[in-house]
N, C-alpha and C positions, 0 to 999 in steps of 0.2 A: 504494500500500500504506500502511496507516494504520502510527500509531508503534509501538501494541500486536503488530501482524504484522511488523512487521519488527523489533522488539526479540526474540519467540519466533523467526522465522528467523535471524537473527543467532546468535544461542546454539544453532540444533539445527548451524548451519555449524559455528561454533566448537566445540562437543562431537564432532563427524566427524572435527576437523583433528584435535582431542586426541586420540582415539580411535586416530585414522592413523598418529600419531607427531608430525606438524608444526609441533606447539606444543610449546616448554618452558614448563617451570613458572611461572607468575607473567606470559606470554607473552612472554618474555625472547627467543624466535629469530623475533618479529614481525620483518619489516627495516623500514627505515626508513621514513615515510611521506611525508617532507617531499622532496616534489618540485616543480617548478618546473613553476608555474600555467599556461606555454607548453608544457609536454609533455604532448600530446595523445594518449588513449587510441586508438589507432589501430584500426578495425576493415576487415580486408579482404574484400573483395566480388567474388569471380570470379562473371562468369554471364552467360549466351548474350544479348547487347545485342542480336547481330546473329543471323541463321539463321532454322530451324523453332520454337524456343521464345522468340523475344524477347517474343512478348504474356506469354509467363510471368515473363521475366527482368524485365520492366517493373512488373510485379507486386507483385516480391520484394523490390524496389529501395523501392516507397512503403512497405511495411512495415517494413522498415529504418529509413528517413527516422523512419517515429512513433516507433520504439524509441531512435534517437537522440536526438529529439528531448524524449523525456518524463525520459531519464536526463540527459542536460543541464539539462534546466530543473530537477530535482530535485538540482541542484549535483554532478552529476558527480561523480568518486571522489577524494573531498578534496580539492573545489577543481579535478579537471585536466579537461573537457571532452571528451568523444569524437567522432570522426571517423570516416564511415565512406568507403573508397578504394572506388570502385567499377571493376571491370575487366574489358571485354568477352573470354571466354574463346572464343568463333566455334563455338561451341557441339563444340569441336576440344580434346582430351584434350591434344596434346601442344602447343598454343597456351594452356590453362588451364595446366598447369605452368609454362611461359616464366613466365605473367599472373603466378603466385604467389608464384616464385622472388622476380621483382622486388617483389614486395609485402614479402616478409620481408627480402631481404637491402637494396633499395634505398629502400626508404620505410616499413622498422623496422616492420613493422605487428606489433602484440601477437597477434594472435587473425583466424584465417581465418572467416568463415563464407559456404553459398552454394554454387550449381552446380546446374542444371536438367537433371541429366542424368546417369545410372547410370553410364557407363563417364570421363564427366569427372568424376565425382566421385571417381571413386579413383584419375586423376591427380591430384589437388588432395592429396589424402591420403597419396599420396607421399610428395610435396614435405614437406609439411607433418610427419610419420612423421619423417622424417632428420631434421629441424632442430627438430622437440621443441615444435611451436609448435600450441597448441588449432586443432581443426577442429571446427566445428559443422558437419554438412550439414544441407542444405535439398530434399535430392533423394531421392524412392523407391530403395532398394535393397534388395537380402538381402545382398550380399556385403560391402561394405564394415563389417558387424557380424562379421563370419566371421576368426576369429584371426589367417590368413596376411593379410587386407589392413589388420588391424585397429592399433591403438596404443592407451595410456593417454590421449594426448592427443587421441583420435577418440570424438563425440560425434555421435548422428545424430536430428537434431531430426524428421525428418518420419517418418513412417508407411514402412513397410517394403512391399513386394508381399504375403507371405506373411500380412500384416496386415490389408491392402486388400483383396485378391482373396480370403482366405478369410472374410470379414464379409459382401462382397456374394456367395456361395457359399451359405452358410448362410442367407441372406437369402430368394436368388432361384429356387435350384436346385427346394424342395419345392412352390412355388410357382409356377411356370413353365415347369417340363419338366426330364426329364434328360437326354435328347439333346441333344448338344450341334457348334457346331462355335467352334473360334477362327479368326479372322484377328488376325494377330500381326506385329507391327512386329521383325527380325530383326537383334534385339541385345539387351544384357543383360537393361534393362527390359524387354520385350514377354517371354523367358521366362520371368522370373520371376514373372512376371503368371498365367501361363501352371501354372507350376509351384504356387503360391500357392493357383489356385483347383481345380486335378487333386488338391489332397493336400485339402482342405475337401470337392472334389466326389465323392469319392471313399468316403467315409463315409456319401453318400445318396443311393448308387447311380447318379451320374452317369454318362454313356457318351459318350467321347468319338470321335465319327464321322470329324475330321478337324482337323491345325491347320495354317492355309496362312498359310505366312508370305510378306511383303511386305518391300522395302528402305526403311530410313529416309529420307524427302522423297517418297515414294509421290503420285503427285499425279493418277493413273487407275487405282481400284480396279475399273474393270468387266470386265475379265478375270477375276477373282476370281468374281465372281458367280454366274453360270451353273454352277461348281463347285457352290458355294455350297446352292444351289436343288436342284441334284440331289441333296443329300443328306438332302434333305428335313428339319431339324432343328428343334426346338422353341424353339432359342435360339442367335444366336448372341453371341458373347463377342468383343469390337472389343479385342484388347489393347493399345493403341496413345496415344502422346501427341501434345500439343499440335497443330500443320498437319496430322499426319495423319488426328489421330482426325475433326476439323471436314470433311477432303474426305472421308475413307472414310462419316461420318454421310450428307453432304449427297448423296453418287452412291449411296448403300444407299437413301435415301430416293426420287432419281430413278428408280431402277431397279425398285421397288417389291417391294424385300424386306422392307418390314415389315409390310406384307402377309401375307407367309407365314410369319412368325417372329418371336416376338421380340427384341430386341437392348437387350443388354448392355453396359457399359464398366468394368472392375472401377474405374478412376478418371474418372468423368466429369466432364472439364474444362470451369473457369466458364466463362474468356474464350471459346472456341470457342462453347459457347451463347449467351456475348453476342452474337457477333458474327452468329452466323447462324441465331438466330432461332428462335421457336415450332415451327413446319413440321418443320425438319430436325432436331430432337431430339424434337420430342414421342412420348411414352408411353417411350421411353429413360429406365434406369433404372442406377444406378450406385455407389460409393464416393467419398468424399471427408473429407479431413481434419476442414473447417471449412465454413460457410456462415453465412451474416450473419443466414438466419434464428432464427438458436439464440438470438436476443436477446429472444424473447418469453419464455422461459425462462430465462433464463440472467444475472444478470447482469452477470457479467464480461464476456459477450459483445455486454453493451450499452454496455458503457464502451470499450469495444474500437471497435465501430462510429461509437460519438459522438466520437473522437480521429482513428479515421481520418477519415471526413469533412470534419469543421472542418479538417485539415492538406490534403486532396484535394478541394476544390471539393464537398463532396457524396456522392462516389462511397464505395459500399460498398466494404468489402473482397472483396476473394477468396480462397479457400484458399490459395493461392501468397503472397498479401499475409501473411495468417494466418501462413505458416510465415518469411518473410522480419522479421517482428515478432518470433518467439517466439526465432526462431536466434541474433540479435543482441541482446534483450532477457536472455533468457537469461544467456548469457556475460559481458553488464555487469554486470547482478545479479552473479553469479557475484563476479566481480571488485572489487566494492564489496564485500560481504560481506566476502571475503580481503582488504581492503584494499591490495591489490597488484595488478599486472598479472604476477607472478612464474609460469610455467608451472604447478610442482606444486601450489603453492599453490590457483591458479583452479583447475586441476584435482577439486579437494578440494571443493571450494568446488560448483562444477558438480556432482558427483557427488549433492552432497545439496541440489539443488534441487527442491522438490514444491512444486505449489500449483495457484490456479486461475488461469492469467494468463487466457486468452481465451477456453477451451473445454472448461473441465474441467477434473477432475487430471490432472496429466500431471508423470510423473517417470522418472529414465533408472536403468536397468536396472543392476545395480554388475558384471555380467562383464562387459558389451560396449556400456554409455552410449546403448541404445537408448532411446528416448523413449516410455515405454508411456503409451497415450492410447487416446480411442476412436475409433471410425470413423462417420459417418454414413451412411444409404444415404440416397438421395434419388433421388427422377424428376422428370423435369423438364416444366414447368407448361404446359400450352396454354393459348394467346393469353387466353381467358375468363376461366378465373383468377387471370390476375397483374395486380397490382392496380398493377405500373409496369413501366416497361423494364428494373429492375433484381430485379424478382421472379420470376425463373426457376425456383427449384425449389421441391419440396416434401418435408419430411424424412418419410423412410416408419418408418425407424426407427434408432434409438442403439445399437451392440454397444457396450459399457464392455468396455474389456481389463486381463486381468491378464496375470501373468507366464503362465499354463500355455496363453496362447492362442498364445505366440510359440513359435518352436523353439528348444528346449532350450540349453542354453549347451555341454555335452559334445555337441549336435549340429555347434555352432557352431565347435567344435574348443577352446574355454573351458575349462579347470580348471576344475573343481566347487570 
């Protein structure tokens, strides 16, 4: 950020704090700033190292890395350097709490962010909840914005279901049929996936034939199938993450349902297309946060990909990366700006964060610290077209969100 953008960010923060109350006059209730050059802005990092999601938690971890790293080199927060604790949560709700607990209470960590996973994330928010301490997530939800799991100090960097699934709804539905069926991963994410694109699909006549849900680590969806078939549908809807979505793709593909249908993913994940290739995703069409290809347009999103690289051998980003950069980038901005690691303070501070870090405006919500951003749809490229092993999709098209595309704050159980 040049001097001129960060001298106007600087003052719309400060005019929010004054606004808020949390400035006296002349800034006479700033605290102190003079701290000792070894006290280290601590940032903690729960997220599934090990399980179904570590190609994501791996992800989230190099995005971090650059966000550390560019706020370090840029002299850190007067002088004190951050640190980011990373801690494998076994992609287990009450293993993430343990991971967290000890982050705050035994290695003093300032600010949580992190968790690849709808129901570990609001153990993490717990924790976090009681002891007063900033949580960014990094993980799809709708509930963790919802008043009973929600706090002041809960901030949700990534894209919501309700967000995702109704973008690629509006997208795919007028375009590709309205019968429909789901296969659905059975838990929080996979309903809300679920729910997201029923209340989108809904408004264009969608018909929902069937939703057959599966257990999370699913690793033989061909029982499914044959239902599947019989129901003869124009689309189906994969609502499912990370290990699942890649074997439910790769046996729909062997069994030859795309054949007779097309398929959907309301979030179709990078890694699993890295890994398995042309064949078993082509003409798969989907949502997604981010993509690297937004840098022929975009140029944040070229400064983005030229940092990651040079710090990762080469390698693009991925959505996952994308959200593990903005969640921990975020929050340090945040905390520079307030000049403090003080809770309400960042708080303040984060609340009036806008701008374009890597894909657009994206700023958080003031009843519930969502992150209104857009969503991309994208299908993903056969062999011909990509021009290397890491040019997988192709962007079909940008939803830009405002507030009236999410659900209402009085839905959310929010005071108006």
């Amino acid at each position: 950020m040049d001097n001129s953008k960060h001298s106007k960010m600087r003052r719309k923060v400060l005019r929010t704090m004054v606004a808020g109350g949390t400035l006296a006059a002349g800034g006479a209730a700033l605290p102190s700033l003079v701290r000792a050059q070894s006290d280290t802005v601590r940032v903690g990092f729960p997220v599934p190292l090990t399980g179904a999601f570590a190609a994501e938690a791996q992800a989230v971890v190099r995005g971090a890395e650059l966000a550390i790293k560019e706020f370090n080199d840029a002299g850190g927060l007067n002088g004190r350097k951050a640190e980011l604790l990373v801690r494998d949560d076994k992609l287990n709700p009450q293993e993430a709490a343990t991971r967290t607990i000890e982050l705050i209470d035994k290695d003093k960590a300032h600010f949580i962010v992190g968790s690849v996973s709808s129901a570990v994330q609001l153990s993490v928010n717990n924790v976090t909840k009681q002891r007063k301490v900033i949580y960014n997530s990094i993980s799809q939800s709708d509930t963790i914005n919802e008043a009973k799991d929600w706090s002041r100090s809960t901030f949700h960097e990534c894209l919501n279901p309700h967000m995702t699934a109704g973008a690629v709804a509006r997208y795919a539905i007028p375009k590709m049929g309205k019968r429909v069926v789901f296969l659905t991963a059975d838990y929080a994410y996979g309903h809300e996936m679920v729910r997201g694109f029923q209340t989108a699909g809904k408004a264009l006549g969608m018909e929902v034939l069937a939703d057959i849900r599966h257990p999370l680590g699913t690793t033989d969806f061909s029982s499914y199938f044959p239902r599947i078939l019989a129901l003869k549908p124009d689309v189906l809807i994969v609502c499912n993450f990370g290990r699942d979505q890649q074997i439910a793709f790769k046996q729909a593909n062997d069994f030859g349902i795309k054949k007779q249908m097309k398929i959907i993913a309301p979030l179709l994940m990078h890694n699993g297309r890295s890994v398995d290739g042309h064949k078993t995703y082509e003409g798969v069409i989907g949502g997604t946060g981010y993509y690297w290809g937004l840098e022929g347009s975009l140029a944040s999103s070229k400064k983005f990909n030229d940092a990651f690289k040079a710090l990762h051998k080469g390698v693009y980003p991925t959505d996952y990366a994308g959200l593990g950069y903005a969640g921990v980038r975020n929050v340090l901005a945040a905390a520079k700006f307030a000049g403090t690691t003080d809770t309400e303070k960042v708080v303040d501070a984060l609340r009036a964060v806008k701008g374009d870090l890597y894909k657009g405006n994206v700023f958080f919500r003031q009843c519930d610290h969502q992150a209104v951003q857009s969503v991309l749809i994208i299908e993903s490229k056969d062999r011909s077209a990509a021009a290397n092993d890491q040019d997988i999709f192709r962007i079909l098209a940008t939803e830009t969100f405002d507030e009236s595309k999410l659900r209402s704050c009085n839905e959310l159980g929010h005071q108006a």
